[in-house]
PQR file of N, CA, C, O and H, with PARSE charges and radii, in Angstrom:
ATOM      1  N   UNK A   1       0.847  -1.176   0.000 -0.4000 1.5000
ATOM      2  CA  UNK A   1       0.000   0.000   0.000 -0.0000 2.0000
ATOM      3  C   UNK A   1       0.901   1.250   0.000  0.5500 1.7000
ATOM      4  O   UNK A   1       1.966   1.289   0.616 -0.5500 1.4000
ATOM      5  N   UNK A   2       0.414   2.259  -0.721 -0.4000 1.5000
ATOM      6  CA  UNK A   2       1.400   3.472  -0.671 -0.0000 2.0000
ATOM      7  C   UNK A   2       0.850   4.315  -0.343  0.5500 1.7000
ATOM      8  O   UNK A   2      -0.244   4.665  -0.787 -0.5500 1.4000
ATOM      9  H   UNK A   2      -0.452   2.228  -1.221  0.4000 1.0000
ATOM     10  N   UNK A   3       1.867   5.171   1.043 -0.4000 1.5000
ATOM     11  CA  UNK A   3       0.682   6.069   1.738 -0.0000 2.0000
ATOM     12  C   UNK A   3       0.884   7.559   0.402  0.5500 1.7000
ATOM     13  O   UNK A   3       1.590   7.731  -0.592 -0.5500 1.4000
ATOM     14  H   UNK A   3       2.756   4.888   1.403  0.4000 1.0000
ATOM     15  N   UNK A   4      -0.277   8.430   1.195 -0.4000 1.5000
ATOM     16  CA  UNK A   4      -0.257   9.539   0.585 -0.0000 2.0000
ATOM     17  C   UNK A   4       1.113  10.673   0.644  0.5500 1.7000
ATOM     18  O   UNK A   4       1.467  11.555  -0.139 -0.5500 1.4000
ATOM     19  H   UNK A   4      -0.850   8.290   2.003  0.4000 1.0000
ATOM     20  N   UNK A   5       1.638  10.218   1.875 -0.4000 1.5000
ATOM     21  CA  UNK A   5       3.078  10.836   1.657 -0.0000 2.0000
ATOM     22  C   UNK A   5       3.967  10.731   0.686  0.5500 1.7000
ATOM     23  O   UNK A   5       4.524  11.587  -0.002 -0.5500 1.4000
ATOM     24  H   UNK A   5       1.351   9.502   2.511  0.4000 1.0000
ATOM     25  N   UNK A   6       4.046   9.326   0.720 -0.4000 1.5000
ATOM     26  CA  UNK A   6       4.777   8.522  -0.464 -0.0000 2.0000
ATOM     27  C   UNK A   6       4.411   9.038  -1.676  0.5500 1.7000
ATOM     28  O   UNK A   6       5.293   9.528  -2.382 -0.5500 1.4000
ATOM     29  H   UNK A   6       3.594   8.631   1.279  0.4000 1.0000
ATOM     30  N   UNK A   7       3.233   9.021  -2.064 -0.4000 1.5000
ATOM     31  CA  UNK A   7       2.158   9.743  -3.083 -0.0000 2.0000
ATOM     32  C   UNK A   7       2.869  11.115  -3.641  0.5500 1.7000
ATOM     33  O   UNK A   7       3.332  11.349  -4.758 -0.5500 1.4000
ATOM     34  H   UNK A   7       2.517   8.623  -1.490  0.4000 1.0000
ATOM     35  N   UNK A   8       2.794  11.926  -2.487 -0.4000 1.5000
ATOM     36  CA  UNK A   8       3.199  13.410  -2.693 -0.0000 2.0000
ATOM     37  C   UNK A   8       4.754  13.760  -2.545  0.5500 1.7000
ATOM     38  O   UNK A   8       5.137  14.915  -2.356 -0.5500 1.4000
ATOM     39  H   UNK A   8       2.418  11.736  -1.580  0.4000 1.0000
ATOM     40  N   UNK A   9       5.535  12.766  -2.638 -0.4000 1.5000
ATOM     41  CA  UNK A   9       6.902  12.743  -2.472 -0.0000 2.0000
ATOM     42  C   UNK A   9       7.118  12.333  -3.855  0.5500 1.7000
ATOM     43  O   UNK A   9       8.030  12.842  -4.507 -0.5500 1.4000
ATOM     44  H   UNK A   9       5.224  11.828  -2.792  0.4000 1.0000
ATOM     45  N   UNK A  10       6.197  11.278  -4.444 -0.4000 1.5000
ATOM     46  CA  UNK A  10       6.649  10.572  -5.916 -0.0000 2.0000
ATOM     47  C   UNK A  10       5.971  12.398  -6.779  0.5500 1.7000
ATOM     48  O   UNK A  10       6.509  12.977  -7.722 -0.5500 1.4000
ATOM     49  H   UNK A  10       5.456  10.864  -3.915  0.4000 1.0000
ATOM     50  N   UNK A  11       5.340  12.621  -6.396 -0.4000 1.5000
ATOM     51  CA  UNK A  11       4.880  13.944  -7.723 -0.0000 2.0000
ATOM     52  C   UNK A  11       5.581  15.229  -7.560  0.5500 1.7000
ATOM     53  O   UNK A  11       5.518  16.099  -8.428 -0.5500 1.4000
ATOM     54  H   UNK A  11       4.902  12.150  -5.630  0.4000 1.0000
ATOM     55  N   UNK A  12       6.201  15.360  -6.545 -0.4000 1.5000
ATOM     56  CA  UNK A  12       7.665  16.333  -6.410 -0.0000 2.0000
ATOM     57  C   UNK A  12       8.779  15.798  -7.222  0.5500 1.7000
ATOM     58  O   UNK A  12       9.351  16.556  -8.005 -0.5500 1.4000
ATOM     59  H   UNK A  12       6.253  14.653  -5.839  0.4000 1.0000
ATOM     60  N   UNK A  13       9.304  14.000  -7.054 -0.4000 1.5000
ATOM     61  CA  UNK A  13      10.173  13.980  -7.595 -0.0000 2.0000
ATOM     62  C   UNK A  13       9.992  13.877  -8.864  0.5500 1.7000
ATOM     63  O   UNK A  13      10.888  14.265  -9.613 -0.5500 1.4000
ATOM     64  H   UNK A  13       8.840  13.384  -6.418  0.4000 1.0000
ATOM     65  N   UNK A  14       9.085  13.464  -9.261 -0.4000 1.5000
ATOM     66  CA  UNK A  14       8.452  13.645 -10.911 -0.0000 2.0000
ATOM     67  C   UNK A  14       8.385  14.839 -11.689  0.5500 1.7000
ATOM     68  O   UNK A  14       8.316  14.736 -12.913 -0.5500 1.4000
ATOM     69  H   UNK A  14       8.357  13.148  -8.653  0.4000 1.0000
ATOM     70  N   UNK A  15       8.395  15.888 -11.175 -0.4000 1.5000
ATOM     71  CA  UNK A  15       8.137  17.433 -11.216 -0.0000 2.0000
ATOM     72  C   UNK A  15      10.014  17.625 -11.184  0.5500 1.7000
ATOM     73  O   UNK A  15      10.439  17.879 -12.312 -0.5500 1.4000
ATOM     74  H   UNK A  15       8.451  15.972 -10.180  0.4000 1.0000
ATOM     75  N   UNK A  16      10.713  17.572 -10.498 -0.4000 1.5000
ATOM     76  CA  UNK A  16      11.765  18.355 -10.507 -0.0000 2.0000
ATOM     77  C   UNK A  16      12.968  17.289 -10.967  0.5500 1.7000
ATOM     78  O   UNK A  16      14.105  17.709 -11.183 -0.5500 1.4000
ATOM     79  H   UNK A  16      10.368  17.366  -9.582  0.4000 1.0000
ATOM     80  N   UNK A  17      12.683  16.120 -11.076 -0.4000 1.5000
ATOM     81  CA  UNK A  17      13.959  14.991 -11.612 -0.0000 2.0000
ATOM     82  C   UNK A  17      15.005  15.019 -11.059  0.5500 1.7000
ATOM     83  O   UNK A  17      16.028  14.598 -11.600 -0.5500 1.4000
ATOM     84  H   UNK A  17      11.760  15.779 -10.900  0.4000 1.0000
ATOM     85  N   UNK A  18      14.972  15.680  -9.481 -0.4000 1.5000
ATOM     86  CA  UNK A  18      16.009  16.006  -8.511 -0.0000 2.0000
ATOM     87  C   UNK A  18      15.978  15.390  -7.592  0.5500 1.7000
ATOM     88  O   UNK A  18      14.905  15.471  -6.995 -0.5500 1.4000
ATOM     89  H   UNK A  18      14.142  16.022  -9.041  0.4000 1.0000
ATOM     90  N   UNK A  19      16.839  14.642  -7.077 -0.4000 1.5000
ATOM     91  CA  UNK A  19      16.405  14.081  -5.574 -0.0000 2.0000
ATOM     92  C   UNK A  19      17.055  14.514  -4.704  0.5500 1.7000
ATOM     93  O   UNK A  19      16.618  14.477  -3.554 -0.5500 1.4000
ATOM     94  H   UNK A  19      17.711  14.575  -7.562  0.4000 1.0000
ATOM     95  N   UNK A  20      18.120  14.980  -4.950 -0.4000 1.5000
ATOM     96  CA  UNK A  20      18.532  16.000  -3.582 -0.0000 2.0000
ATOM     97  C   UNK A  20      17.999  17.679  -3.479  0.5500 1.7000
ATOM     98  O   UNK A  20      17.937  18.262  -2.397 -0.5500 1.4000
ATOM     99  H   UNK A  20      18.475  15.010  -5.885  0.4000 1.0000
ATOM    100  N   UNK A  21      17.600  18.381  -4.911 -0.4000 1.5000
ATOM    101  CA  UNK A  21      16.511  19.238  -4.828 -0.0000 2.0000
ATOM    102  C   UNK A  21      15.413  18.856  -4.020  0.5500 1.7000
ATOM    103  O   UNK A  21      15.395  19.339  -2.888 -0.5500 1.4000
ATOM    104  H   UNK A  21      17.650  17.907  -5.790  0.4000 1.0000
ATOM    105  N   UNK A  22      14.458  18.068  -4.361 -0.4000 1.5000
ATOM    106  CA  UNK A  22      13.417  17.409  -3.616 -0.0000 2.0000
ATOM    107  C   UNK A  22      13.678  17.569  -2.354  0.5500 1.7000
ATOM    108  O   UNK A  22      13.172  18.419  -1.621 -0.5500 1.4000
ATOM    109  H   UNK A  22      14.472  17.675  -5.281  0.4000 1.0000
ATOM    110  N   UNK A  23      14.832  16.393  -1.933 -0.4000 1.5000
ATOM    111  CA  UNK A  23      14.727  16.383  -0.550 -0.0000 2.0000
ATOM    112  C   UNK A  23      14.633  17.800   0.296  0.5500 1.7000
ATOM    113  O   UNK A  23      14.087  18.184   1.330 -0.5500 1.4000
ATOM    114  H   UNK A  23      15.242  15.702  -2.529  0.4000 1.0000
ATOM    115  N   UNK A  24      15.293  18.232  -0.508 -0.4000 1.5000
ATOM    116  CA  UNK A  24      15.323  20.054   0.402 -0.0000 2.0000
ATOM    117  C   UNK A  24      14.515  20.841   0.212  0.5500 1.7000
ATOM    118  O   UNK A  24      14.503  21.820   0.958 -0.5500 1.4000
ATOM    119  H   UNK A  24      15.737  17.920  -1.348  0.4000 1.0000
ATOM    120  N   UNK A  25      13.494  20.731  -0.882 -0.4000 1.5000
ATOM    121  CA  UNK A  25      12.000  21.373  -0.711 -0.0000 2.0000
ATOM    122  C   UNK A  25      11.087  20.892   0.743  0.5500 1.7000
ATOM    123  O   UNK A  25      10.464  21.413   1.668 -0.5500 1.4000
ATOM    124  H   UNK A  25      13.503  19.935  -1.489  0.4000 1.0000
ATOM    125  N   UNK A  26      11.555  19.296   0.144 -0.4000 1.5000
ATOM    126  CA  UNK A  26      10.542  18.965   1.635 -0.0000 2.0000
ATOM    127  C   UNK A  26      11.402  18.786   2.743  0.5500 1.7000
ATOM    128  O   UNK A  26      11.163  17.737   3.341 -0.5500 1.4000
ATOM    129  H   UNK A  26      12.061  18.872  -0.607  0.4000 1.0000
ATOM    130  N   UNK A  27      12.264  19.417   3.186 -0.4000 1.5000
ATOM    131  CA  UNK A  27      12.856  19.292   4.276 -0.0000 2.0000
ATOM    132  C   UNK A  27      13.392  17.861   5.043  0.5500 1.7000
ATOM    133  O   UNK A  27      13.823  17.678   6.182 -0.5500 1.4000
ATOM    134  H   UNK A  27      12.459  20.269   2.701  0.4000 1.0000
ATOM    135  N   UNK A  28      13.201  17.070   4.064 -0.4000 1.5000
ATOM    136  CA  UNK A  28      14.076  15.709   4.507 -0.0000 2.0000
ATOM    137  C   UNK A  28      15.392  15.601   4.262  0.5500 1.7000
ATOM    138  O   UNK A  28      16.035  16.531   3.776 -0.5500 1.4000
ATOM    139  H   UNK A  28      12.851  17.219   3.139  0.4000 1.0000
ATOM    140  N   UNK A  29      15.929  14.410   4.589 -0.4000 1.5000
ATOM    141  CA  UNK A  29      17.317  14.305   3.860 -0.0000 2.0000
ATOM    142  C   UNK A  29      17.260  13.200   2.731  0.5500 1.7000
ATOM    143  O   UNK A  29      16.631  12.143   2.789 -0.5500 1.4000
ATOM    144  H   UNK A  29      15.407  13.654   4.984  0.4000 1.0000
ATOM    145  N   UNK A  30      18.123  13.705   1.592 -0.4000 1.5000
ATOM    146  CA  UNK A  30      18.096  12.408   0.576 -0.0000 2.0000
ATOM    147  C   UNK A  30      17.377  11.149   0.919  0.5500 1.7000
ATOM    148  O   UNK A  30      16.259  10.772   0.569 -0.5500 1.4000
ATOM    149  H   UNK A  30      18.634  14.563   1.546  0.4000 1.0000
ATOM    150  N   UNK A  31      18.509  10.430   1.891 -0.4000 1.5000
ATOM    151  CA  UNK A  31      18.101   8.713   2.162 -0.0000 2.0000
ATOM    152  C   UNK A  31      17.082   8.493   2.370  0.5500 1.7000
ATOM    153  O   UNK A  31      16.361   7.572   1.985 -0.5500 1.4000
ATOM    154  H   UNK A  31      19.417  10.737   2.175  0.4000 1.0000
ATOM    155  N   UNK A  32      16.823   9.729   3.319 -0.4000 1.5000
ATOM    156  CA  UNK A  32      14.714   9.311   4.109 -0.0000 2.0000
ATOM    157  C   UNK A  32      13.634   9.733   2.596  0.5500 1.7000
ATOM    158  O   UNK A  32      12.483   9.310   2.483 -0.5500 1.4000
ATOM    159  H   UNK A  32      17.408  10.477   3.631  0.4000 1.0000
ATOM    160  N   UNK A  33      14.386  10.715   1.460 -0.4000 1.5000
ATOM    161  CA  UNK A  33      13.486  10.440   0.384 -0.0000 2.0000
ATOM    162  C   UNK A  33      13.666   9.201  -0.383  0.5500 1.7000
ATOM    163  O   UNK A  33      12.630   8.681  -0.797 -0.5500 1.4000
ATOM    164  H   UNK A  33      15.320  11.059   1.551  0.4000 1.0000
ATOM    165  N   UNK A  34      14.950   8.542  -0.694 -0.4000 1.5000
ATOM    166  CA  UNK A  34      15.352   7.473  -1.251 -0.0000 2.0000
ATOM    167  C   UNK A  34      14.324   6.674  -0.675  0.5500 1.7000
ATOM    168  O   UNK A  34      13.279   6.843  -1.303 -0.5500 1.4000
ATOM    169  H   UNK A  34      15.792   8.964  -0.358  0.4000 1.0000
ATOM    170  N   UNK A  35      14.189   5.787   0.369 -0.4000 1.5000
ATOM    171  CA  UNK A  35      14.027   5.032   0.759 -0.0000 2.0000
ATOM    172  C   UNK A  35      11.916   5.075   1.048  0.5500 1.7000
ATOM    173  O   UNK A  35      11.199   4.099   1.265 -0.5500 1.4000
ATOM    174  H   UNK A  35      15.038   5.651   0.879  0.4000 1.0000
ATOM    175  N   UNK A  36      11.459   6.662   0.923 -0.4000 1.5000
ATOM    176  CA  UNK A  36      10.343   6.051   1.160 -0.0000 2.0000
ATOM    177  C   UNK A  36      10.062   5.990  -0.463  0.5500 1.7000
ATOM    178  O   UNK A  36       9.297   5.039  -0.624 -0.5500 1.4000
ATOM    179  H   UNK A  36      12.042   7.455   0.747  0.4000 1.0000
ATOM    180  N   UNK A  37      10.368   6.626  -1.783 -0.4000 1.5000
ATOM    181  CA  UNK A  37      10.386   6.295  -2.725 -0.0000 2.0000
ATOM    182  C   UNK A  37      10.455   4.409  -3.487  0.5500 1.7000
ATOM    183  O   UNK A  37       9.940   3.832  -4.445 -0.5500 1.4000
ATOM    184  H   UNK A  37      10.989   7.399  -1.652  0.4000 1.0000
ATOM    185  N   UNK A  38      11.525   4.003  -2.224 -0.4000 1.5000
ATOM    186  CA  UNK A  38      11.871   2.397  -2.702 -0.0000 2.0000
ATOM    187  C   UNK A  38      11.172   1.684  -1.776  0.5500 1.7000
ATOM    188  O   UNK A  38      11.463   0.488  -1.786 -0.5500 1.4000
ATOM    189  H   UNK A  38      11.943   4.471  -1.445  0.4000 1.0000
ATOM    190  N   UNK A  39      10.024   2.134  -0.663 -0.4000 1.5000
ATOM    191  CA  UNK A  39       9.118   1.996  -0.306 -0.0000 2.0000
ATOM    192  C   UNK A  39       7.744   1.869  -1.000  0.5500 1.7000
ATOM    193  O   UNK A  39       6.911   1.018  -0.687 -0.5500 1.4000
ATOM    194  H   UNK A  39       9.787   3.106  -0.654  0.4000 1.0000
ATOM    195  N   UNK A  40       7.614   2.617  -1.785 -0.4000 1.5000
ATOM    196  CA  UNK A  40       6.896   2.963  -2.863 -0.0000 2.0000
ATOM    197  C   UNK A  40       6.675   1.906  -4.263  0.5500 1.7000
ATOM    198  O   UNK A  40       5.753   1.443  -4.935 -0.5500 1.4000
ATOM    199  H   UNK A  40       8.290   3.308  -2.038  0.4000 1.0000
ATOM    200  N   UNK A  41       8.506   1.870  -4.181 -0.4000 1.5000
ATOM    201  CA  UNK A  41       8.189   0.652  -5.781 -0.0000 2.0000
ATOM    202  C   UNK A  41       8.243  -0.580  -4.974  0.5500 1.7000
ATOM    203  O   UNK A  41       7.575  -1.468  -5.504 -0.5500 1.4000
ATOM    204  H   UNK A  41       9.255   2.247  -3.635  0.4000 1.0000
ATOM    205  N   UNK A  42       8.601  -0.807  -4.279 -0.4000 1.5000
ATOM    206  CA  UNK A  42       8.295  -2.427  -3.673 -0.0000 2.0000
ATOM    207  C   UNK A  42       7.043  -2.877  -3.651  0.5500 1.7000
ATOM    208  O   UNK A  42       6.647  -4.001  -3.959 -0.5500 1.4000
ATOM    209  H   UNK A  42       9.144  -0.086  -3.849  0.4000 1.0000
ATOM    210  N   UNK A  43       6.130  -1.498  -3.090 -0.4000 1.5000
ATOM    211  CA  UNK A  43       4.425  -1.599  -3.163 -0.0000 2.0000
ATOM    212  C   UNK A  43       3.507  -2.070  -4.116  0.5500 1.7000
ATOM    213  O   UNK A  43       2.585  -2.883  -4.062 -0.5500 1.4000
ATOM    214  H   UNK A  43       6.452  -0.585  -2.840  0.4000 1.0000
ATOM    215  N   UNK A  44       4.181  -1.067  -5.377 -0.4000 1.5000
ATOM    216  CA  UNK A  44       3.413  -1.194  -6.441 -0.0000 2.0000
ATOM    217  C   UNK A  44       4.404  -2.856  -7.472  0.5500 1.7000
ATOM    218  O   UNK A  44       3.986  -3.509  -8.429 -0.5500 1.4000
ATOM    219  H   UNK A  44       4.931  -0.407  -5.421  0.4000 1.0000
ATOM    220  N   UNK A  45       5.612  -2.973  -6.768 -0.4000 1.5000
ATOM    221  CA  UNK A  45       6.173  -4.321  -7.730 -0.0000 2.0000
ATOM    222  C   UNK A  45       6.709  -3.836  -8.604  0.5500 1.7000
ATOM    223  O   UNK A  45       6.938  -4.582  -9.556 -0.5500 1.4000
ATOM    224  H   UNK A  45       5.952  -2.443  -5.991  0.4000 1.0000
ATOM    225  N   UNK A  46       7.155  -2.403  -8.704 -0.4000 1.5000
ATOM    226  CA  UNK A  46       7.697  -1.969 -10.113 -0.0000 2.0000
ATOM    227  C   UNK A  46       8.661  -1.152  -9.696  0.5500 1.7000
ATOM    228  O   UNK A  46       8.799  -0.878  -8.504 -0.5500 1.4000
ATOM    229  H   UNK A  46       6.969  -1.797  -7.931  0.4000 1.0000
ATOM    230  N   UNK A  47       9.443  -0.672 -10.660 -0.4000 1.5000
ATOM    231  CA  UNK A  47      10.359   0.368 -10.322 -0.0000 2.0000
ATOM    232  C   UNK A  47       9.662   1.507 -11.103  0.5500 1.7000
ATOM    233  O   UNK A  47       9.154   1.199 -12.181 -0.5500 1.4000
ATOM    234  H   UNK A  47       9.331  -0.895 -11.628  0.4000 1.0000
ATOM    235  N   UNK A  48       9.556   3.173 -10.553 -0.4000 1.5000
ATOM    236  CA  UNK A  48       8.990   4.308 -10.799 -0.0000 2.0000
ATOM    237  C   UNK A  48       9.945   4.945 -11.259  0.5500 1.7000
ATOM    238  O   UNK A  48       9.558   5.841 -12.008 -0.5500 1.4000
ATOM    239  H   UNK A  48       9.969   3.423  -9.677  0.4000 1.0000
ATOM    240  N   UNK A  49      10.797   4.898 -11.171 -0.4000 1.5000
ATOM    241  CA  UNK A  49      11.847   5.620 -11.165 -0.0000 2.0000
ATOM    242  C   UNK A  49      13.214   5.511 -12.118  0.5500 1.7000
ATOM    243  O   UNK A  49      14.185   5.336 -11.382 -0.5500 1.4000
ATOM    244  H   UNK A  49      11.112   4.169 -10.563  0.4000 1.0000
ATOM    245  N   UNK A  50      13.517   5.551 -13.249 -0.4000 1.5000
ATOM    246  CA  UNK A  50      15.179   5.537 -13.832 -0.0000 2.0000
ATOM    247  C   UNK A  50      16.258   5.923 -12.701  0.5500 1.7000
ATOM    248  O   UNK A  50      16.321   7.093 -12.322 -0.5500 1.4000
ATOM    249  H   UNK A  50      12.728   5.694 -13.847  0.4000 1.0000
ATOM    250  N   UNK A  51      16.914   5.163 -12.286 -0.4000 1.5000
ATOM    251  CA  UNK A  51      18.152   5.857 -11.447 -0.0000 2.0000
ATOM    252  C   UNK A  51      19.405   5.859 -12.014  0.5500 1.7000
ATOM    253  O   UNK A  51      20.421   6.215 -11.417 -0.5500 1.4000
ATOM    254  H   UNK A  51      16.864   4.213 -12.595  0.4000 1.0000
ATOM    255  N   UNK A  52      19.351   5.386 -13.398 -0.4000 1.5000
ATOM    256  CA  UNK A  52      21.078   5.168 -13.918 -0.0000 2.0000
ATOM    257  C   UNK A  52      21.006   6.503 -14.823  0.5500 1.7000
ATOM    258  O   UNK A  52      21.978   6.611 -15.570 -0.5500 1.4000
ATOM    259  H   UNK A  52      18.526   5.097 -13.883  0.4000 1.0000
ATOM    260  N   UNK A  53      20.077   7.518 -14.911 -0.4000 1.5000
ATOM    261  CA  UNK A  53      20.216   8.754 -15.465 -0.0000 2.0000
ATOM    262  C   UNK A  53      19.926   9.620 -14.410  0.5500 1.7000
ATOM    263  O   UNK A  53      19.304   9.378 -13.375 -0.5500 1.4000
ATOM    264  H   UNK A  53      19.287   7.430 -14.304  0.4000 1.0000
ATOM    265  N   UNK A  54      20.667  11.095 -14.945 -0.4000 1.5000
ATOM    266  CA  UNK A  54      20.198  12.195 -14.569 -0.0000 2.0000
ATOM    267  C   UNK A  54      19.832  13.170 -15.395  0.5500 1.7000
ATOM    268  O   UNK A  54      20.284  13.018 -16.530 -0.5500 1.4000
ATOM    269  H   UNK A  54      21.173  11.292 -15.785  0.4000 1.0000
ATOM    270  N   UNK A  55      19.211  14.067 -15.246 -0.4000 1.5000
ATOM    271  CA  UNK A  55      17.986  13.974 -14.129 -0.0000 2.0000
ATOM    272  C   UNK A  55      17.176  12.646 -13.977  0.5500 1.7000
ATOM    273  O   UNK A  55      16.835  12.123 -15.038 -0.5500 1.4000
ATOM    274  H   UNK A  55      18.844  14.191 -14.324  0.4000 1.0000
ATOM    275  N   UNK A  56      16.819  12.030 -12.824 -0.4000 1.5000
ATOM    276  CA  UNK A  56      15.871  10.970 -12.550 -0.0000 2.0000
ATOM    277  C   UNK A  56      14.886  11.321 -13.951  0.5500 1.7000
ATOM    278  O   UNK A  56      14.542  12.360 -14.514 -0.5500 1.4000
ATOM    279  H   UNK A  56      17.096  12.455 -11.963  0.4000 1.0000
ATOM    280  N   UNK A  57      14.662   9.962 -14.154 -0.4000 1.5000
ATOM    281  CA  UNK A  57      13.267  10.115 -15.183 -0.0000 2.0000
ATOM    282  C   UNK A  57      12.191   9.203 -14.783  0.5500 1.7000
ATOM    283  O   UNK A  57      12.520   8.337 -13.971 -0.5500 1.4000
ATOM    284  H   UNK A  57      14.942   9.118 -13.696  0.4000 1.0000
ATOM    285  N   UNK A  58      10.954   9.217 -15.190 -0.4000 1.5000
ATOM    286  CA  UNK A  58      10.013   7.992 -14.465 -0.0000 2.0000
ATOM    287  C   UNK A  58       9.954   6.788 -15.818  0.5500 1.7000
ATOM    288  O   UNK A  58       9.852   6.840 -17.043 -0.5500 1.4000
ATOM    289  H   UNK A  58      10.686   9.920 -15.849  0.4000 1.0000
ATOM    290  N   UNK A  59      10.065   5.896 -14.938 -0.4000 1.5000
ATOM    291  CA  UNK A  59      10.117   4.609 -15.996 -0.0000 2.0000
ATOM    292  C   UNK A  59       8.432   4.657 -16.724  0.5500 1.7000
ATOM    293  O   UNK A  59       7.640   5.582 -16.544 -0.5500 1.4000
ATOM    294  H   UNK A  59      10.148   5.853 -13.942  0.4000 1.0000
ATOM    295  N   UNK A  60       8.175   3.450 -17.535 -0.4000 1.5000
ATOM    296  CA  UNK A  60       7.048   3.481 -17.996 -0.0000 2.0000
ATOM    297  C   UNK A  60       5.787   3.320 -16.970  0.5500 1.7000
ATOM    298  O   UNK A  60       4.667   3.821 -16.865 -0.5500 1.4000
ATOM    299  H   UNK A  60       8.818   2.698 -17.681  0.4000 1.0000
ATOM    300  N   UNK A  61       6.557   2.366 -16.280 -0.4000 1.5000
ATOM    301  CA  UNK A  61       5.605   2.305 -15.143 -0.0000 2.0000
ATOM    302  C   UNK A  61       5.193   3.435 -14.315  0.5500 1.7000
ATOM    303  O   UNK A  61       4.103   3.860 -13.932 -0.5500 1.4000
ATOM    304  H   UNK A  61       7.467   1.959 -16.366  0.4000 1.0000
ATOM    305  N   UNK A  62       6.054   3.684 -14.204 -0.4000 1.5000
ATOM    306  CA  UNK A  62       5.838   5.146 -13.488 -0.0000 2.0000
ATOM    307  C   UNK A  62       4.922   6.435 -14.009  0.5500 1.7000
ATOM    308  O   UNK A  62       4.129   7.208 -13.471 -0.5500 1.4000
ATOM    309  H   UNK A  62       6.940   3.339 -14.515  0.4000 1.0000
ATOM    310  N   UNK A  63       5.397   6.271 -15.188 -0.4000 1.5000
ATOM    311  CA  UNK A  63       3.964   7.051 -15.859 -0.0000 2.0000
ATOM    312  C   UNK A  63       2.635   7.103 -15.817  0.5500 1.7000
ATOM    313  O   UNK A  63       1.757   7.963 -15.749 -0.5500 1.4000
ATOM    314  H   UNK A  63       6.041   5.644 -15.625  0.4000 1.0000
ATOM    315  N   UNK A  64       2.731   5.924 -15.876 -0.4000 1.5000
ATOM    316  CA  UNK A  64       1.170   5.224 -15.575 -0.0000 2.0000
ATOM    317  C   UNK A  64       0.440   5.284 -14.074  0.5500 1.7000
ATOM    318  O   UNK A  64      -0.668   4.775 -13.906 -0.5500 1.4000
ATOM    319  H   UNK A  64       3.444   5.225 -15.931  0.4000 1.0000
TER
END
């Protein structure tokens, strides 16, 4: 299940393709965004996320 945090953490990082930007909009640190993000794709069984580029991009799945 993916909470609504998780939710509103994936449409920031989708929006800015930054994850250490991100983290510092929302006042976390990287890892605690990393990790509820890989919280996130474990949920849904997919990966959301490209991590071998930058800027982050959202996989197909992730689009959807």
């Amino acid at each position: 299940m993916i909470t609504l945090l998780q939710l509103d953490y994936f449409r920031r990082l989708a929006a800015t393709e930054h994850i250490t930007r991100t983290a510092k909009e929302l006042y976390i640190s990287q890892p605690a965004l990393s990790a509820a993000i890989k919280k996130a794709e474990d949920a849904l069984g997919a990966p959301i996320f490209n991590r071998k580029t930058l800027p982050f991009s959202l996989t197909p799945e992730g689009k959807i």
